[in-house]
N, C-alpha and C positions, 0 to 999 in steps of 0.2 A: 820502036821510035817513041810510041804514048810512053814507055817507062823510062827513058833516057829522060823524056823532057819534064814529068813527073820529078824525078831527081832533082833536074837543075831549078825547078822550083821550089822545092823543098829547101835548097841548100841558100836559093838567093832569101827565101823567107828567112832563115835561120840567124842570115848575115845583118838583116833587117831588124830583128827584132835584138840582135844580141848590140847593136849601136844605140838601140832608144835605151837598155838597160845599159852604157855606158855614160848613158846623158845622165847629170846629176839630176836635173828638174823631172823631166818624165819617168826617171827611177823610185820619182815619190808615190806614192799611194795618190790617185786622184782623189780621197775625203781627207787625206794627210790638214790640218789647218794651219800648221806652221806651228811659229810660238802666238800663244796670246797667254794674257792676266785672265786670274779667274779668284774667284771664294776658294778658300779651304775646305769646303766641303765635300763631304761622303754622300748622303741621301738626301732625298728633296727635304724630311723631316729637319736635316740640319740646317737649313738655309731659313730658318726662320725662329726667333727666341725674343722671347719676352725682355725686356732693360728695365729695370727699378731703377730710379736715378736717385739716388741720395741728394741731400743740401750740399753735398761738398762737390757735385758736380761729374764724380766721377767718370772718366768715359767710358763707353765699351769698345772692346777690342776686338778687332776683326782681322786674322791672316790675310793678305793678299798675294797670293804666287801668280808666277810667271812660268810658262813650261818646259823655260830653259833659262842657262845663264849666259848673260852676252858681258864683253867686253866693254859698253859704255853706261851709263846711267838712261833708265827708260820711266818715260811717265805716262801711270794708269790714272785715266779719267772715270770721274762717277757722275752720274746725276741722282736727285734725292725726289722724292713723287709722293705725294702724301693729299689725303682728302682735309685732314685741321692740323695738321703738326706744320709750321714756319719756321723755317730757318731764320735763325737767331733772337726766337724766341721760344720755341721749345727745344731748339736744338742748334747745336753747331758743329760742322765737317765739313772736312776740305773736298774741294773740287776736283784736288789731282793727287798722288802719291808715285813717288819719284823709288824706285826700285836703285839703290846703286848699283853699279857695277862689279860682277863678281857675286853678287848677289841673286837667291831666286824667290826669295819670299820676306815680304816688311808688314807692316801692321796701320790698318786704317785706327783711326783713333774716334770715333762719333760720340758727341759730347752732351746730353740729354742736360736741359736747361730745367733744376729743381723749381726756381721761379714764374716757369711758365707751367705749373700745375698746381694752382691752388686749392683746387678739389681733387681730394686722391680719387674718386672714381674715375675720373675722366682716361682713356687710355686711347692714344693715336698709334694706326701703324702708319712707317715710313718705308717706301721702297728704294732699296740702292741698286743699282747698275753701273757695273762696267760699261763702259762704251768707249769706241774706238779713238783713239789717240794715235800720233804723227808717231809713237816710237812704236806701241803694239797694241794689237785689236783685242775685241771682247768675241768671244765664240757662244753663240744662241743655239746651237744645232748641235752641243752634245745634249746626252739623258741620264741622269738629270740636271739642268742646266746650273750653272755655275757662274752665270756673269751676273746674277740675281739673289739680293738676299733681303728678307722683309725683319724688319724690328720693330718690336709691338712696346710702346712706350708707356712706363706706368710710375707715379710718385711713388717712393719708399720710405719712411719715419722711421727710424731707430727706436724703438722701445725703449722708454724711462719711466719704469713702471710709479718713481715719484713725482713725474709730470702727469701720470692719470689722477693723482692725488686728489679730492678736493670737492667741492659742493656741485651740485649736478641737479640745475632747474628744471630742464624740461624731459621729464619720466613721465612717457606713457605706456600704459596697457591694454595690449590689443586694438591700438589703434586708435582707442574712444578713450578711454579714463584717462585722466589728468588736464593737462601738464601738473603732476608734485615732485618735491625737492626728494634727492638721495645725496647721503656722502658717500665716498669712496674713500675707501682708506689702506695703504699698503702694508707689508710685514717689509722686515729687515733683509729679509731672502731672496733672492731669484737671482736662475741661472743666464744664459747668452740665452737663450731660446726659450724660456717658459718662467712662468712665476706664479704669485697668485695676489686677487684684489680681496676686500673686504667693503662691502656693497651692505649701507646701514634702512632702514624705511624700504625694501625690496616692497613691491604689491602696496604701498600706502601705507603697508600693517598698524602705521602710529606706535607701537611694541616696540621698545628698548632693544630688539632683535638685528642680530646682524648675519649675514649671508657672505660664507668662503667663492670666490669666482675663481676658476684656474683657465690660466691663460698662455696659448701655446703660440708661437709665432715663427716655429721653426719652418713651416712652409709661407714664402712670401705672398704667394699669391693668396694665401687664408689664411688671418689668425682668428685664432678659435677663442670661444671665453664657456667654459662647461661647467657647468655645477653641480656640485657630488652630491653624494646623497647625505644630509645631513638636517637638526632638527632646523625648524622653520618658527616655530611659534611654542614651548617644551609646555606652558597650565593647559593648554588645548592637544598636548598631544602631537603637533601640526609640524608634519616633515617636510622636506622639499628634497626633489632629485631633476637634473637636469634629464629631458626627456631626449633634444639631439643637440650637439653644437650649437653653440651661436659664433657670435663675432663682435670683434674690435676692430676700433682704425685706431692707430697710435698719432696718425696723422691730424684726424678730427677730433678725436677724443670723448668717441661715440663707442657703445656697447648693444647689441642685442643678445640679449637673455634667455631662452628658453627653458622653460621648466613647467613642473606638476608639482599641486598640494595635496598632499596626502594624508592620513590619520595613518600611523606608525601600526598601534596595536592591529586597528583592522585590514588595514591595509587600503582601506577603500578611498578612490578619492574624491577630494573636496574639491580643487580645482583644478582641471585637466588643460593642457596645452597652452600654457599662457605664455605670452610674449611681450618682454617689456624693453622699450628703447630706452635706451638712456643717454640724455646730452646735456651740454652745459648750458 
């Protein structure tokens, strides 16, 4: 009798559970999220990049998918979160993006304002988020999260190696000596990404002496200004060799310099580690 009634409960369980997998809703995964919008992103790493904004305003461009495609037209809401970046003065982007229909992925468009960076130091991040909207939601609870993408804002100048051209007031060294005058002056040369300057009165020297700079800018986030090793002062002997990088702003139209004077024949030197700003 226990195994007859054993049976018939097995069989009415069987009948039980093969209806709720007939249900379409209880047939889904309970972590199932449905559809929502999300970033294109792969790893947390992705969800976050630097924007240079050019004078021409260029925007950056951000995939937005959805994790299916429907039949009507659906709009993804963002908001924008930031500790000094202002909307529509460092920046401008829309509040929504409208997915068509048939569609499963379009493109935010965020518009970095050149004008609202007058000092290219200055760099703001700005946080975007999906957030829930009447047509589809934003999903916080995968890893790594995808309704989230941070942009770190920073001025960009285009190098025109004959806008560094030109007379340059305030040269100091190390700090303390000066402010004296240097010119700069360009060659006919230079590629997309490097060139070189010619830097006259380097150190004060008062010497008819002029100093080769080469200057690299193919990584945005540092352009480099290095100087080779060449002579420095030739009745004295007096060489110069850059000891590590320096840097330029194309933006400010500032250089720092580092280098060492040396005596060629002996090799010994004369001034070690010196560091000279140079601005107009």
């Amino acid at each position: 009798m226990k195994y007859k009634n054993f049976i018939l409960s097995a069989i009415s369980l069987l009948l039980i559970t093969s209806c709720q997998k007939g249900n379409v809703v209880i047939d889904k995964s309970p972590i199932d999220p449905g559809a929502y919008a999300r970033f294109n992103t792969l790893t947390l790493a992705d969800s976050i990049t630097t924007y240079y904004i050019k004078s021409t305003n260029d925007p950056y461009k951000l995939p937005i998918g959805v994790t299916n495609v429907a039949s009507k037209d659906r709009t993804v809401k963002f908001t924008y979160t930031s500790n000094n970046a202002v909307a529509g003065t460092q920046y401008n982007s829309p509040a929504t993006l409208i997915i068509p229909a048939g569609k499963a992925v379009d493109t935010l468009r965020f518009a970095g304002l050149f004008s609202g960076y007058p000092q290219s130091s200055r760099k703001d991040t700005v946080l975007i988020q999906i957030v829930n909207s009447d047509d589809i939601w934003a999903n916080p609870y995968i890893t790594p999260r995808k309704d989230m993408y941070r942009l770190i804002l920073r001025k960009y100048c285009d190098v025109d190696l004959l806008a560094l051209a030109g007379n340059y007031t305030r040269c100091i060294d190390n700090g303390s000596y000066g402010p004296y005058p240097m010119t700069v002056t360009t060659p006919l040369s230079g590629g997309a990404t490097s060139g070189s300057v010619v830097v006259t009165n380097l150190w004060d020297l008062g010497a008819p002496t002029s100093t080769t700079v080469n200057l690299d800018w193919s990584n945005p986030a540092s352009f480099t200004a290095t100087i080779p090793d060449q002579v420095f002062y030739g009745p004295a002997d007096l060489w110069i060799k850059g000891t590590t990088a320096g840097t330029f702003s194309s933006c400010d139209q500032t250089f720092t310099l580092k280098y060492t004077l040396y005596f060629k024949t002996s090799g010994a030197n004369y001034y070690a580690n010196q560091v000279t700003t140079v601005a107009r």
